[in-house]
MMTF fields as JSON, N, C-alpha, C and O atoms, coordinates in Angstrom:
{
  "mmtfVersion": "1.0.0",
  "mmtfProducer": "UNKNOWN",
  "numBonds": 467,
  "numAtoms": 468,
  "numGroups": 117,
  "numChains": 1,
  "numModels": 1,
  "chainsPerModel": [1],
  "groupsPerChain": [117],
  "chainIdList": ["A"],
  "bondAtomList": [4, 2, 8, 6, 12, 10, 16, 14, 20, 18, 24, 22, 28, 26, 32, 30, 36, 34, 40, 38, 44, 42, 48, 46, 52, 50, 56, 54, 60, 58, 64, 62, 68, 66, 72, 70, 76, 74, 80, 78, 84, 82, 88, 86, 92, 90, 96, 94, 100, 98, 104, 102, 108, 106, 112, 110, 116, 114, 120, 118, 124, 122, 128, 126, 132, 130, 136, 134, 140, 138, 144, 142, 148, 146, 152, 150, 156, 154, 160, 158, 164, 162, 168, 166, 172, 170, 176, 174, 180, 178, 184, 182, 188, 186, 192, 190, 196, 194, 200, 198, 204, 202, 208, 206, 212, 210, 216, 214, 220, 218, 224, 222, 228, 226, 232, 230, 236, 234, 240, 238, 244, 242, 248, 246, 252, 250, 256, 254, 260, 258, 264, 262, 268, 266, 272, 270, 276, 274, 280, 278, 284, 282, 288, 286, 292, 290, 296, 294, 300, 298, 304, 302, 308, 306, 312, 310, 316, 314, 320, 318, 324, 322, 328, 326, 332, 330, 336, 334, 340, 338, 344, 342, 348, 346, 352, 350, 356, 354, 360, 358, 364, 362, 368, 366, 372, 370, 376, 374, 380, 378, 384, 382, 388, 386, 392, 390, 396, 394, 400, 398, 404, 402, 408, 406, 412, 410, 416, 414, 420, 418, 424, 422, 428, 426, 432, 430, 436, 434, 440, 438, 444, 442, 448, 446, 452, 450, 456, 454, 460, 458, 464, 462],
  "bondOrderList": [1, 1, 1, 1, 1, 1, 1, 1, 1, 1, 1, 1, 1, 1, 1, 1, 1, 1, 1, 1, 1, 1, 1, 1, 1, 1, 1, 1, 1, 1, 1, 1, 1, 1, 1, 1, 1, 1, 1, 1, 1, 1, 1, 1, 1, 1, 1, 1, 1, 1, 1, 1, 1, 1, 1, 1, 1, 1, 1, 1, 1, 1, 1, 1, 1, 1, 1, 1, 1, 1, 1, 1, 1, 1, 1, 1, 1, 1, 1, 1, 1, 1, 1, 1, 1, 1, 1, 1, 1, 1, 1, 1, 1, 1, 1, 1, 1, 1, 1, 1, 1, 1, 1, 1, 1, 1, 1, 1, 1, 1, 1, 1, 1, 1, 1, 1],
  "groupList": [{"groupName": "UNK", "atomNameList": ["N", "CA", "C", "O"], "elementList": ["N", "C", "C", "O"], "formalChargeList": [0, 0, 0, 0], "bondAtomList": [1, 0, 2, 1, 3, 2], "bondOrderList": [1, 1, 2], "singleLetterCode": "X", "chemCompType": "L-PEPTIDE LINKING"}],
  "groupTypeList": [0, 0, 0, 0, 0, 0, 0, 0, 0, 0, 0, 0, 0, 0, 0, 0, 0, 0, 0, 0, 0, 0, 0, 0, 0, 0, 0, 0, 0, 0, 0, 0, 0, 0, 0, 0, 0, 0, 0, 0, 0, 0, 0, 0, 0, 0, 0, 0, 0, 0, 0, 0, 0, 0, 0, 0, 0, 0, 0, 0, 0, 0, 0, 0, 0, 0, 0, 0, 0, 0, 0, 0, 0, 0, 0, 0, 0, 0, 0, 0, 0, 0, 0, 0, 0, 0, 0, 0, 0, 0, 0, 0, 0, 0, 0, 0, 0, 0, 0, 0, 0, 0, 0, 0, 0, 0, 0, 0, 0, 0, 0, 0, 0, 0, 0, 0, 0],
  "groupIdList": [1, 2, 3, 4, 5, 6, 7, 8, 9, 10, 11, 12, 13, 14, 15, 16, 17, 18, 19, 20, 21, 22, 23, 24, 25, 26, 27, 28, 29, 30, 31, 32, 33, 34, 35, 36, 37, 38, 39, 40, 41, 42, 43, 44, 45, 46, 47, 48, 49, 50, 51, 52, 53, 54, 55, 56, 57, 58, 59, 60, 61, 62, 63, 64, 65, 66, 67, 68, 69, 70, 71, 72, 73, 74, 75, 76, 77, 78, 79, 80, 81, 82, 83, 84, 85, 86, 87, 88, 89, 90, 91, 92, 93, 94, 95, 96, 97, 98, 99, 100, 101, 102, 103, 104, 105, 106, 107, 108, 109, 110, 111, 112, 113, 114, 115, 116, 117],
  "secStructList": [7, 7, 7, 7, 7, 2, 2, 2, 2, 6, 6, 2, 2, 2, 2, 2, 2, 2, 2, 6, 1, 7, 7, 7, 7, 7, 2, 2, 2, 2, 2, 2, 2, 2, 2, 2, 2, 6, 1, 7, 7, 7, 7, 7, 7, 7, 7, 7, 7, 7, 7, 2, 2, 2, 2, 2, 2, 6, 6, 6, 6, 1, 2, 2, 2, 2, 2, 2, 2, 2, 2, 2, 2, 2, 2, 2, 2, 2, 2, 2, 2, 1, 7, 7, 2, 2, 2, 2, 2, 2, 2, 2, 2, 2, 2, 6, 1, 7, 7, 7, 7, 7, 7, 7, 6, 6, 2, 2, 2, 2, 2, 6, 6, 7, 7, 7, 7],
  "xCoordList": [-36.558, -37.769, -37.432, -36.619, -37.985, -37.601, -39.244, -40.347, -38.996, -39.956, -40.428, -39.534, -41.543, -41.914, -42.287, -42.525, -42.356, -42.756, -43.81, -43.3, -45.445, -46.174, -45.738, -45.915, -44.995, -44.697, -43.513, -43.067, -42.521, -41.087, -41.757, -41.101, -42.681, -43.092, -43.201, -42.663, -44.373, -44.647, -43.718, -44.178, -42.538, -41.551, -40.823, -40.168, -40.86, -39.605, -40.558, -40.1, -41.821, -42.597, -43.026, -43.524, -42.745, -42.013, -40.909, -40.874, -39.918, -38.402, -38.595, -37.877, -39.196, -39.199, -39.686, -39.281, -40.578, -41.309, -40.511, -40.315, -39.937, -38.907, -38.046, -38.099, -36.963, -36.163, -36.265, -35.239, -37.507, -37.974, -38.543, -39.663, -38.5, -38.819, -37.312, -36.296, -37.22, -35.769, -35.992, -36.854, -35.267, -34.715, -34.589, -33.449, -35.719, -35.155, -35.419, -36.182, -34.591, -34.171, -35.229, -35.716, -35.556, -36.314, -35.462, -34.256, -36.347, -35.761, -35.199, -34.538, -35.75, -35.46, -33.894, -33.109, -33.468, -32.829, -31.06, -29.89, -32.031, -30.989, -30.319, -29.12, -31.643, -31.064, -30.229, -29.689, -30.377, -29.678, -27.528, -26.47, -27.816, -26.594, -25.908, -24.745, -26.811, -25.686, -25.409, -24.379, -26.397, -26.027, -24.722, -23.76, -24.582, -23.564, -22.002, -20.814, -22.688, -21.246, -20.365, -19.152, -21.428, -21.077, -20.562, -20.203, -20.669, -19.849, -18.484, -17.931, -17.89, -16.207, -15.71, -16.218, -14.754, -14.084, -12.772, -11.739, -13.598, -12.336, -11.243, -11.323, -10.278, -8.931, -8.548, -9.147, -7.367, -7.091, -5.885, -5.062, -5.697, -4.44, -3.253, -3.122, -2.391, -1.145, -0.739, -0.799, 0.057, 0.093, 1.442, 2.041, 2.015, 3.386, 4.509, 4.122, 5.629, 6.39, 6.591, 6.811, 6.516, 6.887, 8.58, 9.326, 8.841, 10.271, 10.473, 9.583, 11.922, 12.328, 11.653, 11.336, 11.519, 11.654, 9.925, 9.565, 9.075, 7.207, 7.488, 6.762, 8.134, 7.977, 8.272, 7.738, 9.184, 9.782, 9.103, 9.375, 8.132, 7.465, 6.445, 5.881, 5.818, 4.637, 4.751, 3.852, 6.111, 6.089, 5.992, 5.231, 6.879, 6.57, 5.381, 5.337, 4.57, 2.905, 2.439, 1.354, 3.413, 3.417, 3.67, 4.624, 3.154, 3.406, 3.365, 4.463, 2.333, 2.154, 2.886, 3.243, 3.501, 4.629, 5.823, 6.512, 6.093, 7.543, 7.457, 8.366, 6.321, 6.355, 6.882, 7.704, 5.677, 6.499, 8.338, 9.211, 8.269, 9.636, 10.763, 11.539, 10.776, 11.288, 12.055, 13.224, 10.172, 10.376, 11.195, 12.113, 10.712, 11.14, 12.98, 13.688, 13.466, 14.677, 15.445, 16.639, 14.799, 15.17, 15.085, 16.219, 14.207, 13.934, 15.675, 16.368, 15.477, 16.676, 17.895, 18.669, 18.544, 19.358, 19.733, 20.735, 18.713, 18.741, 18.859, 19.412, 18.497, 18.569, 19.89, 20.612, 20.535, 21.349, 23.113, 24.281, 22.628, 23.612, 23.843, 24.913, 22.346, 22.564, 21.376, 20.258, 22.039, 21.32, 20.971, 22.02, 19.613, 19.546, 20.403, 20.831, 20.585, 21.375, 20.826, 21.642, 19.621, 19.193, 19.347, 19.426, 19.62, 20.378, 21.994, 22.665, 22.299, 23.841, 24.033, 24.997, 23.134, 22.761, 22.743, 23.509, 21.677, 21.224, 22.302, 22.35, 23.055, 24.098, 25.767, 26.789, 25.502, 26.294, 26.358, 27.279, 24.262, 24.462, 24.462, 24.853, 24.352, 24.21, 25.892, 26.255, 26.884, 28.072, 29.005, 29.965, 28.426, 28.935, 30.583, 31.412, 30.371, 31.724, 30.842, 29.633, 31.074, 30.668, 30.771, 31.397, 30.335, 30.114, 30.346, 29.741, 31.315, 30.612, 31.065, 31.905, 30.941, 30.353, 30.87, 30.562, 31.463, 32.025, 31.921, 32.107, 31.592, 32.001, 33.204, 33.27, 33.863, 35.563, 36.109, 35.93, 37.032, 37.569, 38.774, 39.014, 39.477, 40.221, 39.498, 39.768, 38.515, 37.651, 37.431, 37.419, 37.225, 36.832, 38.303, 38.198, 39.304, 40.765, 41.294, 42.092, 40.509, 41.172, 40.311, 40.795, 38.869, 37.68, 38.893, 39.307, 39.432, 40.022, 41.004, 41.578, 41.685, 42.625, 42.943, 43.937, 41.193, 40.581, 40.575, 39.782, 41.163, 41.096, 39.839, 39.745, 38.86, 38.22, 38.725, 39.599, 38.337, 38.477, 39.615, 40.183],
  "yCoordList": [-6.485, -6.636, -6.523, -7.259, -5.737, -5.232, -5.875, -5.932, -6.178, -7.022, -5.102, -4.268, -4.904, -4.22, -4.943, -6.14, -4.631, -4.811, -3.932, -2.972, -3.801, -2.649, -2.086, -0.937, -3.446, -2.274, -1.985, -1.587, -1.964, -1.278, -0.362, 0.592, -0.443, 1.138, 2.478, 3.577, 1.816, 2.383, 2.75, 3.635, 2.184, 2.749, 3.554, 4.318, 3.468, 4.496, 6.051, 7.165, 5.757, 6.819, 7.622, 8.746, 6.819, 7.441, 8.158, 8.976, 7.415, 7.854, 9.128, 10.031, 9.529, 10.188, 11.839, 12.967, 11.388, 12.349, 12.987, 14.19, 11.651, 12.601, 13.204, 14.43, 12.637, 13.628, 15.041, 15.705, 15.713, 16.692, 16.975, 17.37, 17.042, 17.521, 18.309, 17.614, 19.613, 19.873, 19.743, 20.453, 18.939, 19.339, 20.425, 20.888, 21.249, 22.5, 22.128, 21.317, 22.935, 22.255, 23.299, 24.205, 23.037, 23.774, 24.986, 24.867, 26.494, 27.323, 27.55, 28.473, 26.271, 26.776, 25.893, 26.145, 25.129, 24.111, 25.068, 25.129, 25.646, 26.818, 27.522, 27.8, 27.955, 29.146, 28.484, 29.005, 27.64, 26.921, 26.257, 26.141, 26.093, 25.828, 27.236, 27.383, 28.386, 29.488, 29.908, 30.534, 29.544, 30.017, 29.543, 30.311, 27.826, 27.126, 27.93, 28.074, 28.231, 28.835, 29.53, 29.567, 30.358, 32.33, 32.456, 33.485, 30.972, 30.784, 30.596, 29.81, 31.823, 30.966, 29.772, 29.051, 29.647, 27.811, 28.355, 29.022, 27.618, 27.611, 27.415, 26.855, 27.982, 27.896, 26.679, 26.201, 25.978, 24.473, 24.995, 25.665, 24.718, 24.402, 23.874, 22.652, 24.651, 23.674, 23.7, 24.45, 22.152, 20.839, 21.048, 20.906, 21.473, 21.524, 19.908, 18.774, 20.175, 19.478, 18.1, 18.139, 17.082, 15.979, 16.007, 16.956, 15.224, 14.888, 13.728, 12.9, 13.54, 12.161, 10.737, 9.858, 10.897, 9.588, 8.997, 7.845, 10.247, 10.075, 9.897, 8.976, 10.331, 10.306, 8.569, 7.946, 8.095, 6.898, 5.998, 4.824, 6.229, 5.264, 5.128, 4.041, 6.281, 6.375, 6.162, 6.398, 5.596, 4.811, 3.561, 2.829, 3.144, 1.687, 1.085, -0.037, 1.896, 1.486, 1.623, 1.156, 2.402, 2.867, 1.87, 1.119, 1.729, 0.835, 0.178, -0.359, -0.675, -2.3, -2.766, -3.916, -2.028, -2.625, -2.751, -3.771, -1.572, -1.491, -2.294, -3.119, -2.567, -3.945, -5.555, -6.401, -5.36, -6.789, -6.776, -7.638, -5.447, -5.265, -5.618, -6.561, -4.957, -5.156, -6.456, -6.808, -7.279, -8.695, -9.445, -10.08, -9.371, -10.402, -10.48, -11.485, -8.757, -8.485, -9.142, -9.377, -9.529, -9.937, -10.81, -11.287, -11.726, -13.313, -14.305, -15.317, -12.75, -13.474, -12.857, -12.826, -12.142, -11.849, -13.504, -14.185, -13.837, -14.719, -16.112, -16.988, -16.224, -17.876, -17.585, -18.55, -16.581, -16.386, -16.393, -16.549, -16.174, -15.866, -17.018, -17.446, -17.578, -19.171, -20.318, -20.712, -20.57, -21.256, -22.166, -22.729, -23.448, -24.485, -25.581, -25.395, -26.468, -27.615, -27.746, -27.753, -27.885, -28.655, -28.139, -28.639, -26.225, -25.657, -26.082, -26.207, -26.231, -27.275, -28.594, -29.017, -29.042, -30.667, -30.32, -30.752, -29.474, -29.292, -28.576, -28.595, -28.032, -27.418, -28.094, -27.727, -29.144, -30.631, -31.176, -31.383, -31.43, -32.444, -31.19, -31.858, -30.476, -29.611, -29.667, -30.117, -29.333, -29.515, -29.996, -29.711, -31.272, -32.657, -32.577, -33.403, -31.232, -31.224, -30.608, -30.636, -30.192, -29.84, -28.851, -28.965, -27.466, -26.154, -25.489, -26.029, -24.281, -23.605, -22.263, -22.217, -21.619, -20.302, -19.412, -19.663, -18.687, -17.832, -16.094, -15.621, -15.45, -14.128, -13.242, -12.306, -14.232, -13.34, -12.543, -12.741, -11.295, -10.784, -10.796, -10.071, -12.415, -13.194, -13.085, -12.248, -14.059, -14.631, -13.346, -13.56, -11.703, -10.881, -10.467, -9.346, -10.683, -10.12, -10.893, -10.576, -12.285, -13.242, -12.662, -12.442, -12.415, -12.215, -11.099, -11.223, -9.978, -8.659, -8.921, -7.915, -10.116, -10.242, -10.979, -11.188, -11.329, -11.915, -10.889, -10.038, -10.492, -9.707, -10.244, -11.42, -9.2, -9.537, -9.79, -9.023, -10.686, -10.396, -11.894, -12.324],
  "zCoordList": [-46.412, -45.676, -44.187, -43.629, -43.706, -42.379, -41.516, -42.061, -40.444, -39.554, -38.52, -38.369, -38.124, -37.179, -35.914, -36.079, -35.084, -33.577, -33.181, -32.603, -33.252, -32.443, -30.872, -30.467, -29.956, -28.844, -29.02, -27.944, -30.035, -29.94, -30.761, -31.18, -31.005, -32.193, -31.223, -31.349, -29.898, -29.532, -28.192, -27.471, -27.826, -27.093, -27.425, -26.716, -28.583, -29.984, -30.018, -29.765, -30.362, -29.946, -28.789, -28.861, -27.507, -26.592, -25.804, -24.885, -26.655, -26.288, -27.4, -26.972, -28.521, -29.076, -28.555, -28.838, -27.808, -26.919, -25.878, -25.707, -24.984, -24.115, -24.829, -24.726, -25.789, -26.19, -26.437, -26.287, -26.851, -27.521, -26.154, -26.478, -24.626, -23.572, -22.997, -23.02, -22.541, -22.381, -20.447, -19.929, -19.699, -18.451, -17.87, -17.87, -17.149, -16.505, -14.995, -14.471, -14.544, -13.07, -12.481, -13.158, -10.991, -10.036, -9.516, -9.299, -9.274, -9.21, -7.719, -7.243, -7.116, -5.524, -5.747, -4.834, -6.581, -6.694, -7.111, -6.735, -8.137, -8.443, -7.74, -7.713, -6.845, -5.764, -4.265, -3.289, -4.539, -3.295, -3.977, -3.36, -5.034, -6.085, -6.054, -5.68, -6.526, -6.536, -5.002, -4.754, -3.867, -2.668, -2.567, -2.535, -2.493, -2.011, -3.144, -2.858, -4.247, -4.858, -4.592, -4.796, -3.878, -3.842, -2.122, -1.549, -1.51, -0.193, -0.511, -1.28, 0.529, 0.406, 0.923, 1.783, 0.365, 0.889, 2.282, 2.351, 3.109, 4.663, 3.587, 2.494, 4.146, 4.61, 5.136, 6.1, 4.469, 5.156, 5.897, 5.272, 7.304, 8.751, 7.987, 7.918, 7.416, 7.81, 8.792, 9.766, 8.344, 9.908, 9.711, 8.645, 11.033, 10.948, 10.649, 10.93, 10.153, 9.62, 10.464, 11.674, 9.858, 10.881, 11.41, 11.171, 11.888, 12.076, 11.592, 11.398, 11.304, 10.249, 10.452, 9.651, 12.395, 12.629, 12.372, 12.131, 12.528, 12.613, 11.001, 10.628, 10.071, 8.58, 8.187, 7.269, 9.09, 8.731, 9.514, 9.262, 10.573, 10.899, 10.614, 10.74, 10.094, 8.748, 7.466, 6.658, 7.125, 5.777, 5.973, 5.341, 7.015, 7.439, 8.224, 8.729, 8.231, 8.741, 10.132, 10.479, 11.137, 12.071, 13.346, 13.144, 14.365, 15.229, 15.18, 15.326, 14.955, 14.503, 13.764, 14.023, 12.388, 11.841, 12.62, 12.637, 13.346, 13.74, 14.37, 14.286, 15.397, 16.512, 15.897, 16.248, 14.56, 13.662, 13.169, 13.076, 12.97, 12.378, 13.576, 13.426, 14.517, 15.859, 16.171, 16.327, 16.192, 16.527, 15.948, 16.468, 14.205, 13.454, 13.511, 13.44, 13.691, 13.358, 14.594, 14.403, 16.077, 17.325, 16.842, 16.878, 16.136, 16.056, 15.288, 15.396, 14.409, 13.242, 13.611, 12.655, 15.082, 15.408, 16.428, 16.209, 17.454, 17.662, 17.223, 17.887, 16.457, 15.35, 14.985, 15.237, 14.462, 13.458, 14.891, 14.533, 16.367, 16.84, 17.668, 18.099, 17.867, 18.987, 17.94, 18.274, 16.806, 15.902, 16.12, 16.431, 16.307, 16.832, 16.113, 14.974, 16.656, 16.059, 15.084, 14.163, 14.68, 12.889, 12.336, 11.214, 12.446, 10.969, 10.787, 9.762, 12.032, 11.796, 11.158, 10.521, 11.403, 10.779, 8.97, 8.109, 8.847, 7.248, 6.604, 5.374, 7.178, 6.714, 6.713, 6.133, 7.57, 7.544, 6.145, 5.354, 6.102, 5.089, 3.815, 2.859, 3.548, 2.081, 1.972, 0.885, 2.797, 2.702, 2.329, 1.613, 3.233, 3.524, 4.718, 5.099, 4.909, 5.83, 7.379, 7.147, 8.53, 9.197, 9.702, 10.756, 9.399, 9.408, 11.319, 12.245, 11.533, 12.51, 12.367, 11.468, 12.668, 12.457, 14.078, 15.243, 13.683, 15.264, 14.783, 13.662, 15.945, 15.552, 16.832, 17.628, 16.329, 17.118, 16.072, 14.871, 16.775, 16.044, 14.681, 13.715, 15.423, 14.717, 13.367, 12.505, 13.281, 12.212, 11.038, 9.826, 11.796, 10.543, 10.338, 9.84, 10.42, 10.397, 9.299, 8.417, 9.602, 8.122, 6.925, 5.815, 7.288, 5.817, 5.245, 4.093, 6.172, 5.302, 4.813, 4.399, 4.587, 3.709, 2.293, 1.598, 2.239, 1.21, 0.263, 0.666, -0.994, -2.388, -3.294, -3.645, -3.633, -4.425, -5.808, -6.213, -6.548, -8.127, -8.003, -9.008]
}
């Protein structure tokens, strides 16, 4: 037993109607579609070749990055070369001995006689 609906009858009998209507487009609609066809397509400019360094500062996001990049790399050349005392402190206590850190030539003359393995 199937239930009817009179206005889904009569929407079904509508949708029925359009279907059986076919879409033909306007002829001015046409003629303006094959105009745009039957135009040729410009020619695109090649852009001559970058150089390494515009390629590499356009991967890294261009100025504004490099400016961050710049900085940050000055920031952590600095910390890392005149470190404030509290990374000495924290590195005291993670230790427990008291850490310092030099860059004389002495100091990399001993690392090279360290053998891996």
């Amino acid at each position: 037993m199937t239930m009817t609906n009179p206005p889904d009858d009569m929407l079904d009998d509508l949708f029925a109607q359009a279907r059986q209507l076919a879409p033909v487009p306007d002829a001015a609609l046409t003629a303006r579609v094959l105009a745009d066809a039957a135009r040729p397509v410009p020619v695109a400019v090649a852009r001559p070749p970058q150089s390494f360094w515009a390629q590499l500062g356009a991967m890294l996001g261009g100025w504004p990055a490099l400016g961050g990049l710049a900085t940050a790399t000055i920031a952590g050349i600095w910390i890392g070369i005149a470190s404030p005392s509290v990374v000495a402190d924290y590195a005291a206590a993670l230790l427990g001995e008291p850490v310092s850190l030099g860059l004389s030539p002495e100091e990399f003359l001993l690392a090279g006689e360290f053998a891996d393995g």
